[in-house]
C-alpha positions as CSV (number, residue, x, y, z in Angstrom):
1,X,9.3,-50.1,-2.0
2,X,10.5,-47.3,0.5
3,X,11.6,-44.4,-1.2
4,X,13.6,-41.0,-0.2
5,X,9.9,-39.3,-0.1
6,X,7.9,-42.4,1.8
7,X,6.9,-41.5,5.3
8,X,9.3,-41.4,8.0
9,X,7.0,-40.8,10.7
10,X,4.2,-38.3,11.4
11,X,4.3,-35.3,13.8
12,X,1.2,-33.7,15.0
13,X,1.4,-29.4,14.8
14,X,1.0,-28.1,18.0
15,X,-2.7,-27.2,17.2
16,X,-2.0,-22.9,18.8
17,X,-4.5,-22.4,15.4
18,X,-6.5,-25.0,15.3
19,X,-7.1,-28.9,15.9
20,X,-3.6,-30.9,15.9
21,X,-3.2,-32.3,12.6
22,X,-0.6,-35.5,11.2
23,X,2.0,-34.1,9.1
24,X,4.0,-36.7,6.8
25,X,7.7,-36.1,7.4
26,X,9.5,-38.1,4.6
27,X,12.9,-39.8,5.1
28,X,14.7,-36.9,2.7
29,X,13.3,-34.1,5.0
30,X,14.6,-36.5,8.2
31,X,18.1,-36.5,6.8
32,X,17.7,-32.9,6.4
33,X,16.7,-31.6,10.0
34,X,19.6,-33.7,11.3
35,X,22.3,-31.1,9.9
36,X,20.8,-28.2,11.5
37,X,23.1,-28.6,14.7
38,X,26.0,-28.6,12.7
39,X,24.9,-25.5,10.0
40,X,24.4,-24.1,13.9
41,X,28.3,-24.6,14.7
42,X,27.7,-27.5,16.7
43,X,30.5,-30.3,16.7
44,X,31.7,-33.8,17.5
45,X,33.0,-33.4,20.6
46,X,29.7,-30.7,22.0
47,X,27.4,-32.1,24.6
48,X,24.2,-31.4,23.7
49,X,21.2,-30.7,26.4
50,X,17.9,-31.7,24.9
51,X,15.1,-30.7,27.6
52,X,11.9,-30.2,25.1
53,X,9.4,-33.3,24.3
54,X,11.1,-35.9,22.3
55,X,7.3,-35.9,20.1
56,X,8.1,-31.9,19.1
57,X,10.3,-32.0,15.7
58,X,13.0,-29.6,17.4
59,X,13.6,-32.3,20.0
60,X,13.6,-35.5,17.8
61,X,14.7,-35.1,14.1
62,X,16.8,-32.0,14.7
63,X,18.5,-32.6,18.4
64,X,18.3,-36.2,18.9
65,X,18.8,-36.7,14.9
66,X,21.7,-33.7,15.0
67,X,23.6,-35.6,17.8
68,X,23.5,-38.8,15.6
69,X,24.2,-36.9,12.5
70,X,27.4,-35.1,14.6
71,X,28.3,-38.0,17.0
72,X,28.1,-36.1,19.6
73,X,27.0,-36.3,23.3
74,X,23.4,-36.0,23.7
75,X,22.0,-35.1,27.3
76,X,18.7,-36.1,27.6
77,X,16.5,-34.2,30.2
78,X,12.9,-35.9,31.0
79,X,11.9,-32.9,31.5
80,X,12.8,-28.5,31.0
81,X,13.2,-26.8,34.7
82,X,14.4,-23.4,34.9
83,X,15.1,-23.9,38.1
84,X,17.7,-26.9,37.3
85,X,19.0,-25.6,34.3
86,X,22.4,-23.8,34.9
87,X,23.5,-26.7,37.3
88,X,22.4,-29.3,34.6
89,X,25.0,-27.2,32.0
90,X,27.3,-27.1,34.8
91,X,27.3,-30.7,36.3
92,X,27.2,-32.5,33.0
93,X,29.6,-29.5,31.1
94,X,26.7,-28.3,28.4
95,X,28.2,-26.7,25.5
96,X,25.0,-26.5,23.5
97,X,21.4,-26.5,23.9
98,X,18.3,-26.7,21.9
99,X,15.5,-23.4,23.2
100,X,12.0,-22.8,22.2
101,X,11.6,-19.2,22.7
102,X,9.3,-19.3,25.8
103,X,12.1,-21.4,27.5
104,X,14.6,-18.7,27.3
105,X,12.0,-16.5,28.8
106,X,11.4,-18.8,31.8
107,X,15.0,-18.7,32.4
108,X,15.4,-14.6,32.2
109,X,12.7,-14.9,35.0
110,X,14.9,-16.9,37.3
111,X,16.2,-15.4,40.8
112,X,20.1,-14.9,39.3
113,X,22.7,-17.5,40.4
114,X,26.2,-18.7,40.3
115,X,25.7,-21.1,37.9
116,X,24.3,-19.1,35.3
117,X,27.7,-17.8,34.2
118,X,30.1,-20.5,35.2
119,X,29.2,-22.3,32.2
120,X,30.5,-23.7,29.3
121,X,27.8,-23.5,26.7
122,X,28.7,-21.4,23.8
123,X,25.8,-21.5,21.0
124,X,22.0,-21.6,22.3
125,X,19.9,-23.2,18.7
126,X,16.2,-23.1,18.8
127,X,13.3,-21.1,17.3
128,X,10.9,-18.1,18.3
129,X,12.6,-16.0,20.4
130,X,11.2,-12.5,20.8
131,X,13.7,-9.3,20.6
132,X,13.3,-8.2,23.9
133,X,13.8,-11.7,25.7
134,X,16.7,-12.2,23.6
135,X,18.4,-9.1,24.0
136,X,18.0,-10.0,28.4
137,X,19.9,-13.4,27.4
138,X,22.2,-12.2,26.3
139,X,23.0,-9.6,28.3
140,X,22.5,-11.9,31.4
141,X,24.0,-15.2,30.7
142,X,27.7,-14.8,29.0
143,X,28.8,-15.4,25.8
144,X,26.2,-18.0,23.9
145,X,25.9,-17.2,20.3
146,X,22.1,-17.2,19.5
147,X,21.2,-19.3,16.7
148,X,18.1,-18.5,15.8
149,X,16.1,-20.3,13.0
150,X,12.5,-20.9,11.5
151,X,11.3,-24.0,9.8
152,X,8.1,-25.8,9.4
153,X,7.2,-29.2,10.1
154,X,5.1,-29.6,7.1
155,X,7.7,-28.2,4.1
156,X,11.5,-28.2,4.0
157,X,11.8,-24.1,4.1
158,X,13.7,-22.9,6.4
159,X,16.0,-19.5,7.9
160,X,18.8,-19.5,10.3
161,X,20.6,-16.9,11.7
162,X,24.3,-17.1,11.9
163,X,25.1,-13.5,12.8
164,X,25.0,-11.4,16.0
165,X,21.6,-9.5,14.8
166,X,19.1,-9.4,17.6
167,X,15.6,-10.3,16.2
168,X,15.8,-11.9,12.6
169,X,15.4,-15.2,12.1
170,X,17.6,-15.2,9.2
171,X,19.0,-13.7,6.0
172,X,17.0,-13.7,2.6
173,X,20.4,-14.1,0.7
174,X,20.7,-15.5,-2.5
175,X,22.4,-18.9,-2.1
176,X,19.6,-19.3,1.0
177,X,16.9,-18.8,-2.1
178,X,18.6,-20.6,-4.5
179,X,19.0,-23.6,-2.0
180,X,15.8,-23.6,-0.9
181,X,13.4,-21.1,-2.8
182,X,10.5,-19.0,-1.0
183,X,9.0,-15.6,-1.9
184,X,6.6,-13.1,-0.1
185,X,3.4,-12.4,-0.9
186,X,1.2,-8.7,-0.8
187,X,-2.2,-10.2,1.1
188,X,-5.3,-8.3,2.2
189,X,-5.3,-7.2,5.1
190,X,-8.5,-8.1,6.1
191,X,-8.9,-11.5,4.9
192,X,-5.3,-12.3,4.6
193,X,-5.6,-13.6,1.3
194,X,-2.6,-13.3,-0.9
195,X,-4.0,-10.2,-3.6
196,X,-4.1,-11.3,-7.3
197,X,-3.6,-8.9,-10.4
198,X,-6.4,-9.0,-12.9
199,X,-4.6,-11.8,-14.3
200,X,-5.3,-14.1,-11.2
201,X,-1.8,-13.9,-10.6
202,X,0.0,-12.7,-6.9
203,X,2.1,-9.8,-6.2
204,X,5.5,-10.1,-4.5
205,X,5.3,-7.7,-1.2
206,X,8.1,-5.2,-1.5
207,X,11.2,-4.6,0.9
208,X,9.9,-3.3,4.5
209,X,6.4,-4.9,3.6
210,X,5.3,-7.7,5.6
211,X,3.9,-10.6,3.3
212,X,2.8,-14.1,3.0
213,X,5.6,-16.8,3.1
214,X,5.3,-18.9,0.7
215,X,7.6,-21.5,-0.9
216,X,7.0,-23.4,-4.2
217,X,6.2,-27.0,-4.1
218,X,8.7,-29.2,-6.0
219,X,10.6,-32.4,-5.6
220,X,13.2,-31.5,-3.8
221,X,10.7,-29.1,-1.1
222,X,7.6,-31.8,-1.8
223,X,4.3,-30.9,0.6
224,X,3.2,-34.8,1.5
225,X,-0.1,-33.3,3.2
226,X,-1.5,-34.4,6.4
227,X,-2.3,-37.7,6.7
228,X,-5.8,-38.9,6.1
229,X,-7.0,-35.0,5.6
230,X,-6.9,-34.5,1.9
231,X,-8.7,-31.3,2.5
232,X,-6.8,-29.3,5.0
233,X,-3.9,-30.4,2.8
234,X,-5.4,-28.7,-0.4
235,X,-6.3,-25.7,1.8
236,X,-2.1,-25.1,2.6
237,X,-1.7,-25.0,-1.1
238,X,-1.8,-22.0,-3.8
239,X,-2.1,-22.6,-7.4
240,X,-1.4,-20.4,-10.3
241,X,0.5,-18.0,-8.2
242,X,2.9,-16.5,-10.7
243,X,2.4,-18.6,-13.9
244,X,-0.3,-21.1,-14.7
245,X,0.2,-24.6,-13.4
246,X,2.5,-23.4,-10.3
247,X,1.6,-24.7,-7.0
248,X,3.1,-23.0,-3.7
249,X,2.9,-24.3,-0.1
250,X,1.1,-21.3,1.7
251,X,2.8,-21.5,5.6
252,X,0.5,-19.1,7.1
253,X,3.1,-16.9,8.5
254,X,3.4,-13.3,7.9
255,X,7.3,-12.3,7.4
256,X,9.1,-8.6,6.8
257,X,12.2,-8.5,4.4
258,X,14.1,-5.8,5.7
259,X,16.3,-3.3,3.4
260,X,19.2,-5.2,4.9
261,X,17.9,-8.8,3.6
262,X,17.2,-9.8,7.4
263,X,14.2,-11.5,7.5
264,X,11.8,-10.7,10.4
265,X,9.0,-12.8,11.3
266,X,5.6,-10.8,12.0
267,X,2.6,-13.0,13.4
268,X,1.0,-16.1,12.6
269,X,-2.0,-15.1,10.5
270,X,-4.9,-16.9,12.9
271,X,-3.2,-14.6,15.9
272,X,-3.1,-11.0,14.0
273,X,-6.5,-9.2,14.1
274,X,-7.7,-5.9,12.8
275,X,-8.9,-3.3,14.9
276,X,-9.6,0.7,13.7
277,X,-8.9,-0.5,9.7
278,X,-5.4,-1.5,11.3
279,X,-3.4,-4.8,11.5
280,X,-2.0,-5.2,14.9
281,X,0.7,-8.6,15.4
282,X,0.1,-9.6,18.5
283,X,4.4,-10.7,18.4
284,X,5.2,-7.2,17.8
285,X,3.0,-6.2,20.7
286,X,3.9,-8.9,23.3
287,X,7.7,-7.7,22.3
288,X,7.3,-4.1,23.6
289,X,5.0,-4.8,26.4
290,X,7.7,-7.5,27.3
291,X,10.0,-4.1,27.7
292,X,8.1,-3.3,31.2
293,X,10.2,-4.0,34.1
294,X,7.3,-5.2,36.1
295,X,5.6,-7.9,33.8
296,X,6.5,-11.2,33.6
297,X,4.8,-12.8,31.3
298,X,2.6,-11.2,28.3
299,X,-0.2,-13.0,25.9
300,X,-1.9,-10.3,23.4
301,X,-5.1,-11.0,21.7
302,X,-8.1,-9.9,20.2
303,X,-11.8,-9.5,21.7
304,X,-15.0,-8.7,19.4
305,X,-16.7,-5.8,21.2
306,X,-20.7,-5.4,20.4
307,X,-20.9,-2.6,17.9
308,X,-17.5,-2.5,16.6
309,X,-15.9,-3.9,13.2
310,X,-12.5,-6.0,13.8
311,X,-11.1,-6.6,17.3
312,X,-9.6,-4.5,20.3
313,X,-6.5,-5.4,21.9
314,X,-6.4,-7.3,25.1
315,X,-3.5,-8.6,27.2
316,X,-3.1,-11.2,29.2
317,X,-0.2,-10.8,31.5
318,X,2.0,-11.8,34.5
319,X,3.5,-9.6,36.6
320,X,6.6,-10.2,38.5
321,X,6.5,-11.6,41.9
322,X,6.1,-8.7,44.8
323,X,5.3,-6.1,41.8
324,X,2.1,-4.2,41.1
325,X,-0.3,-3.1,37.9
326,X,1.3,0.4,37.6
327,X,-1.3,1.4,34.8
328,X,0.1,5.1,34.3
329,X,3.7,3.6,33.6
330,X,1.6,0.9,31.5
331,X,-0.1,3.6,29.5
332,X,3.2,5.9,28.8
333,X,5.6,3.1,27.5
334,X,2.0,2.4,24.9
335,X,2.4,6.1,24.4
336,X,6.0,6.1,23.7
337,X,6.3,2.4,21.9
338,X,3.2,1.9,19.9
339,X,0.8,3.5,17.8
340,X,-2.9,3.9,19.2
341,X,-4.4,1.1,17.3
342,X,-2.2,-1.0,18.8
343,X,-2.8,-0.4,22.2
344,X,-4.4,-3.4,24.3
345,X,-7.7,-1.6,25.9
346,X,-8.1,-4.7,28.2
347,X,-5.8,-6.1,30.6
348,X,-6.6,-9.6,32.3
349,X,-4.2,-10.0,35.5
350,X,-3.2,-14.0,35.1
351,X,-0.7,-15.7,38.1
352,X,0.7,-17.9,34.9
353,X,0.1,-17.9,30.9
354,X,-1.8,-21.2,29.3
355,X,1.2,-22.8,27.1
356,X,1.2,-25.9,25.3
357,X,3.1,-28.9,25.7
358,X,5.8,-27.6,23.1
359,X,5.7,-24.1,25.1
360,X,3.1,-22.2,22.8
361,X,1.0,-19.7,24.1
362,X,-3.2,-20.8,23.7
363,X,-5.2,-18.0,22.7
364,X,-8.2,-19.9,22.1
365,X,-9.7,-19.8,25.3
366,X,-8.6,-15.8,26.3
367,X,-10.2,-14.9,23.3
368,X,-13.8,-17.1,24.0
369,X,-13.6,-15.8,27.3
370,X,-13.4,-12.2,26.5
371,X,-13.6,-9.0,29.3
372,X,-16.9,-9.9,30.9
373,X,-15.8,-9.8,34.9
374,X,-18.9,-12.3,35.4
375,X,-17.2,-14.6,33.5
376,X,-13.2,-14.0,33.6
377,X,-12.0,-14.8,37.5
378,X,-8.9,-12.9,37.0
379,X,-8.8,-8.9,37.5
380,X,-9.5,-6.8,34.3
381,X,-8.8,-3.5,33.9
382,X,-9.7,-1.3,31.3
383,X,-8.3,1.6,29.4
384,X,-9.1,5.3,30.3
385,X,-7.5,7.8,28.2
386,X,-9.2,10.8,29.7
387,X,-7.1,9.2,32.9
388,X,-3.8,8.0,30.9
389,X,-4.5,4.8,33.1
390,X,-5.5,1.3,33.6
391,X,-9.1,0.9,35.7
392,X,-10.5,-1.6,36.8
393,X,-13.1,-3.3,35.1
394,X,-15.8,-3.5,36.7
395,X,-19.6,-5.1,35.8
396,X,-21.0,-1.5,35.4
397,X,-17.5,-0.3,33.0
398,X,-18.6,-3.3,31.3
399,X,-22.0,-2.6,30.6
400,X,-22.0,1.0,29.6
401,X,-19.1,-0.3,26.7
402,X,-21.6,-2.3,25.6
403,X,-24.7,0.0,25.7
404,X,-22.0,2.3,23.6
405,X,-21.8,5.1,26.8
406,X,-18.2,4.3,26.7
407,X,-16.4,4.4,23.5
408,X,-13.3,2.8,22.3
């Protein structure tokens, strides 16, 4: 007999950290993404642009699901163009759209039109929108409210930000933890494990740390695994984290609880690396670099260099059409933004960034290929302090960082 917590349907992750795995999404946890467009603002009488893939969560449960939920108009595009976008909100009179954070940044890259403030849309609700693009948006495109949220296809935890805070994704308040309980855990920062007293128990990071979220596994937030994986499943879950017997769904994500209760997501923890007894979040880095009038499009990562513990920085970048590599500019907003840890020491000149089909960057195959220029196409540069600039990387740069004649 179907219960509330049989499966509804499976949705594969997008895989950015590994293989693509079958999440079980029950019918309670259904019911629940379909109010997110109205928690959002959204109403009966909105039409509602839907361009992302109808297999991505956002796209099905919460903005096909959210028009049902609302009645309201639903306008279904086959597929996202940036190009098409304005005159799609103007032509079929948009009020609000669904965003995935890369989307917004496809649209800030646009030539600027007419359409793109003779609009009606008012409220813009999606997920993973970095500072810098957002702050563009709004600046660029009229009054939208920004209604920016987190939330995981695998566990019913979830943030949404309902005021006019650039960044957050939401507000650790106490009705949000009471309605749906979560905590942050201290971890070590070189195995990003969460720390455990000498009791086995975990330690809850402080205000202004950046921890582990985690949210305890109960009935009303079950974890129903991925299906036919029993052991990726078990490896999602922590046990005995602050009495014996608890269990706590373990998401992977590294947050920040600000003094202010705004919670700020960090960095995935496959995609943060350590370099110089550091942790760098390759968000937080993309974010600044994103600040640079003349790149496009940014993608940081970490290499291993022969002789070195941890991994150096390395971006992968667009610059904007008709716009050069201006590596002295490049090396005084590092100066300026970012401590020295943090500092990318490669630079791999792309014409577009590797997404997938749910508009996450791949970092996979940057990171495989490395800085060797015998085996990267595109042109690397290289950090010289001595020079405050970006060189380029050539086969013989190359081979005196390995024999250790250059140092990092």
């Amino acid at each position: 007999m179907a219960t509330l917590m049989s499966n509804f349907l499976f949705i594969f992750t997008s895989g950015t950290t590994g293989l693509p795995k079958a999440a079980r999404v029950s019918h309670i946890k259904a019911v629940m993404c379909m109010s997110f467009l109205r928690l959002c603002g959204a109403a009966a009488n909105d039409n509602i642009y839907v361009t992302l893939p109808l297999y991505h969560m956002s796209a099905s449960l919460l903005g096909i699901g959210g028009c049902i939920e609302l009645g309201a108009t639903c306008i279904l595009k086959k597929k996202f163009s940036a190009r098409q976008f304005w005159k799609d909100c103007q032509k079929y009179n948009v009020t609000v759209f669904q965003y995935i954070g890369e989307l917004c940044r496809y649209l800030i890259n646009q030539p600027k039109t007419a359409e793109e403030t003779a609009h009606q849309v008012r409220i813009a609700a999606g997920s993973g929108l970095r500072a810098d693009v957002w702050r563009e948006f709004a600046k660029r495109f009229g009054k939208i409210h920004i209604r920016e949220a987190y939330g995981m296809t695998e566990a019913s935890i979830g943030f949404l930000n309902y005021t006019n805070e650039i960044g957050p994704i939401g507000r650790a308040s106490y009705f949000n933890k009471r309605n749906s309980p979560f905590d942050f855990l201290k971890c070590d920062p070189n195995t990003y494990e969460p720390i455990r007293t000498e009791s086995g128990r975990c330690i809850r990071a402080k205000k202004g740390e950046t921890g582990i979220l985690v949210a305890p596994v109960s009935g009303m937030n079950p974890f129903l695994g991925y299906a036919g994986n029993k052991e990726m499943s078990e490896r999602k879950l922590l046990r005995n984290v602050f009495q014996e017997g608890d269990v706590y769904f373990n998401t992977g994500d590294l947050m920040l609880q600000d003094h202010r209760d705004f919670v700020h997501f960090r960095d995935r923890i496959g995609d943060t690396f350590r370099w110089k007894g550091e942790n760098v979040a390759t968000t937080e880095v993309s974010e600044i670099l994103g600040g640079l009038d003349f790149v496009q499009d940014v993608n940081v990562y970490g290499v291993s260099v022969p002789g070195y513990e941890g991994r150096a920085g390395m971006a992968a970048i667009v610059l904007k059409p008709d716009q050069k590599l201006d590596g002295r500019r490049f090396y005084s907003h590092l100066v300026q933004n970012l401590p020295a840890y943090a500092w990318p020491w490669f630079l791999r000149v792309e014409t577009s960034i590797d997404v997938t089909e749910t508009f996450k960057q791949q970092k996979g195959k940057l990171v495989q290929e490395g800085f060797n220029p015998e085996t990267v196409q595109d042109p690397l540069y290289f950090l010289d302090s001595s020079q405050k600039d970006y060189m380029p990387l050539t086969q013989a740069v190359f081979d005196d960082i390995l024999s250790g004649k250059i140092r990092l």
